[in-house]
N, C-alpha and C positions, 0 to 999 in steps of 0.2 A: 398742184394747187392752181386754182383757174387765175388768170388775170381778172383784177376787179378795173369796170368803170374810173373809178376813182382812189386815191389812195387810202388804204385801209389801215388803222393802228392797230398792232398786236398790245393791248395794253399789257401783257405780262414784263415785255421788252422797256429795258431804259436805253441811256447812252451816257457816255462820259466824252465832254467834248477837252481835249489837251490841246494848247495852246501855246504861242512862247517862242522865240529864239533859241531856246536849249530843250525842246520839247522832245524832241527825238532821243538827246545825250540821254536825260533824264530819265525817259522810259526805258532803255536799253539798260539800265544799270535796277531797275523795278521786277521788270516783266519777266519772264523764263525764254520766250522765243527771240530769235535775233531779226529785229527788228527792220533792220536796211532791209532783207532778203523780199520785204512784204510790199507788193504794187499798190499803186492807188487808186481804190477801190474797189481790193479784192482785200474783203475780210479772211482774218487768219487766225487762229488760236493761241492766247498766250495764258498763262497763268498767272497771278499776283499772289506772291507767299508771305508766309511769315517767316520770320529772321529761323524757325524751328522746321522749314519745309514746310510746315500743312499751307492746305488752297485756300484763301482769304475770296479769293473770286475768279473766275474762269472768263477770259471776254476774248471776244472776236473784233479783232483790232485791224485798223486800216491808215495807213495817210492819206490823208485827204486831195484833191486834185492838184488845188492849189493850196499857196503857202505856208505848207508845212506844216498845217493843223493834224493834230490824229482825234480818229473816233474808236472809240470801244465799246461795242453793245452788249451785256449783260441782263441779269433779269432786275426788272425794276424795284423791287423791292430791297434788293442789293446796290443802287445806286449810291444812294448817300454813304454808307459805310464806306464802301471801295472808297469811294472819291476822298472821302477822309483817311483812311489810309493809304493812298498814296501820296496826298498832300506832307503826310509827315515828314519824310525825308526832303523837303523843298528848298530849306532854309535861302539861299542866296540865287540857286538856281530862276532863271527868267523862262515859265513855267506857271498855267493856269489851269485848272482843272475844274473842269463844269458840272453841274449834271444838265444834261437837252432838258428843255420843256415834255410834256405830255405830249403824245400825237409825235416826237421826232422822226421814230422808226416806224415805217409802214408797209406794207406791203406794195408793190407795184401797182399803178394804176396804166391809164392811156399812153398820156403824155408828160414827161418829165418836167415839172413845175419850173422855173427860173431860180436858181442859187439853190437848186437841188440835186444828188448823185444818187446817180446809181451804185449799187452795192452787193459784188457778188459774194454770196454769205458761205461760211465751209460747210454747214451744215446740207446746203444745195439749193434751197428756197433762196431767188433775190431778192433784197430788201431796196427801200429808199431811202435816203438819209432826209429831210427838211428842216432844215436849218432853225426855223421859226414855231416847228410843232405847226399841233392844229389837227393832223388827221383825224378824222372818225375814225370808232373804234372798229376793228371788223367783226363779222357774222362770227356765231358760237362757231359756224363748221370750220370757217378758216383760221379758227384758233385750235380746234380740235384737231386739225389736219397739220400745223404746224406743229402741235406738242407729239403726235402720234409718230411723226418725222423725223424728230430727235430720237426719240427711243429707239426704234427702229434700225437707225445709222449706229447705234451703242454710243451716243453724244453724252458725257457727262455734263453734270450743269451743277452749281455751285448753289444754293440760296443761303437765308440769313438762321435758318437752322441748321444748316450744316458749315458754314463758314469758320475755319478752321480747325475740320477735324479729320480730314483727311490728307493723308502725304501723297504729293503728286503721283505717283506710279499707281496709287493704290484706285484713282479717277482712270487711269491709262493717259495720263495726258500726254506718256511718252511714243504712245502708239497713234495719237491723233495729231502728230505734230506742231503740239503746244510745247515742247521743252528742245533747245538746243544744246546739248554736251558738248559744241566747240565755241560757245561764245564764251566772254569773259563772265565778268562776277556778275552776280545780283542777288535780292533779298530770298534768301532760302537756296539758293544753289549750291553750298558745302555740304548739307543734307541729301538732298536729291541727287548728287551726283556720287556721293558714296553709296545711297543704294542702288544704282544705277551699278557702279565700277565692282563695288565690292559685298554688297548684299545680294540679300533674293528677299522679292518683294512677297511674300505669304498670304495675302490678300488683295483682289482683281475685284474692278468693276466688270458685272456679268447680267446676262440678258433672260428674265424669265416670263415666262405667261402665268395668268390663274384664271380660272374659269367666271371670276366677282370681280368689282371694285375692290380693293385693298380696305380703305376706308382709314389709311396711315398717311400722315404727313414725312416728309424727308427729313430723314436723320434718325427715324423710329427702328427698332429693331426686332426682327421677326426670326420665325424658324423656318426655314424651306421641308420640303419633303423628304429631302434625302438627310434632314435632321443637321444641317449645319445652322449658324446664327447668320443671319445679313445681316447690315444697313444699308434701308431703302436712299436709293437718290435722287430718284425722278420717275413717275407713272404717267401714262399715257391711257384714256378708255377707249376701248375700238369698238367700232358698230354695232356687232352684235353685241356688246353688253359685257365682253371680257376686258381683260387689264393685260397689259403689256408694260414692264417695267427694269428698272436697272440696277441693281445694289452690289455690293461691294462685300463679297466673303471671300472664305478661304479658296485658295489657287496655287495647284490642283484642285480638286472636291476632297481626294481622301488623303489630305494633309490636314484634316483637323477633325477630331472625336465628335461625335453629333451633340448638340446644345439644347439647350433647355430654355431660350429665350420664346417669349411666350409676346404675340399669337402664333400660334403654325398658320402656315399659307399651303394650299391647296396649289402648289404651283412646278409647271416643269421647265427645264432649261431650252433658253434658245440659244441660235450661233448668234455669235456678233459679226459683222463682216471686215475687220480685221483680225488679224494675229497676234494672240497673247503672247510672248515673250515666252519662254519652254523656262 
């Protein structure tokens, strides 16, 4: 993705800015990943669940340079939810939970603004953090280049149609080092760690191509070719006019009798570039 002149906003992106004297305790006992482990400003995957495992929101989290502020970037349309449920567990905790302005997260520009950080993202693109918002929005392409990036790397993403209805493993967030099995408690860990210890997760987020736009929103449910059911969870359109996307069926393939979930999709499987779990 080129470097722009100036900072550029991805407006699909929000941020949740965390604040507070106990901002850290607070998240650690919320998030799935452990949280010390993460430098500051280098984003890192964490998950937000509900008390039943499923993903409330998928963010890339960071501490901030200084005082012990944390950022979490998400998709902005999911901003306010997240933010409100994480507020819930606050009671007495000294602890603030923001959402950024518009324009917060941007893409890189020249020169690093004054009371602004750099931010290196896990997905691989750097972002900028600004404090104050404000960025212009960027060009379609380097929006289309950012969402085509995600897919690509097999990055799951959370929005407000799919917000609680998948269980962490079934995202891979154990494969993208969004869940840690040595840290202590938090909301949806007794779930996820039993499938983790003592299940087998039957359904994977997986990577396919189809020769059209989809013309489906996340969380719709489709027939692949080889006759199993998805749910979609994020699409990318590439240049020439095809689709590249990510959903979530059966894993293996032929551990589940072919479906009848209607539309079929014209579509064949890609690798992801990590390793599913055998």
């Amino acid at each position: 993705m080129p470097v722009q002149v100036d900072p550029q906003a991805l407006p699909s992106l929000g941020a949740l800015h965390i604040s507070g004297p106990d901002a850290l305790a607070y998240l650690q006992g919320q998030l799935s990943a452990d949280l010390p482990r993460l430098q500051p400003g280098q984003l890192g995957w964490a998950g937000l669940h509900s008390p039943q495992g499923r993903v409330l929101a998928l963010l890339a989290i960071a501490p901030l340079a200084q005082g012990g502020d944390w950022l979490a970037v998400l998709p902005a349309t999911l901003a306010e939810s997240a933010a409100g449920a994480l507020r819930r567990f606050v009671l007495r905790a000294r602890v603030r939970i923001d959402v950024a302005p518009p324009g917060a997260v941007c893409l890189p520009g020249v020169e690093l603004p004054a009371g602004a950080q750099a931010l290196g993202h896990p997905g691989g693109e750097p972002l900028w953090w600004l404090p104050g918002g404000g960025a212009a929005p960027a060009d379609a392409g380097a929006q289309s280049a950012w969402r085509r990036a995600g897919v690509q790397r097999g990055l799951p993403q959370v929005y407000p149609e799919t917000s609680g209805t998948f269980v962490a493993q079934m995202l891979n967030l154990d494969c993208i080092g969004a869940i840690a099995f040595d840290k202590g408690c938090y909301t949806g860990q007794e779930v996820i760690a039993r499938a983790h210890y003592r299940g087998k997760v039957k359904r994977r987020l997986q990577r396919f191509a189809a020769p059209a736009p989809l013309g489906l929103a996340p969380g719709s449910t489709l027939r692949l070719a080889d006759g199993r059911n998805a749910q979609l969870v994020r699409s990318a359109r590439q240049a020439d006019g095809s689709m590249e996307w990510l959903a979530v069926c059966a894993w293996p393939a032929h551990d589940e009798a072919p479906g009848d979930a209607v539309p079929a999709v014209d579509s064949r499987a890609l690798p992801l570039p990590y390793a599913l779990p055998e």
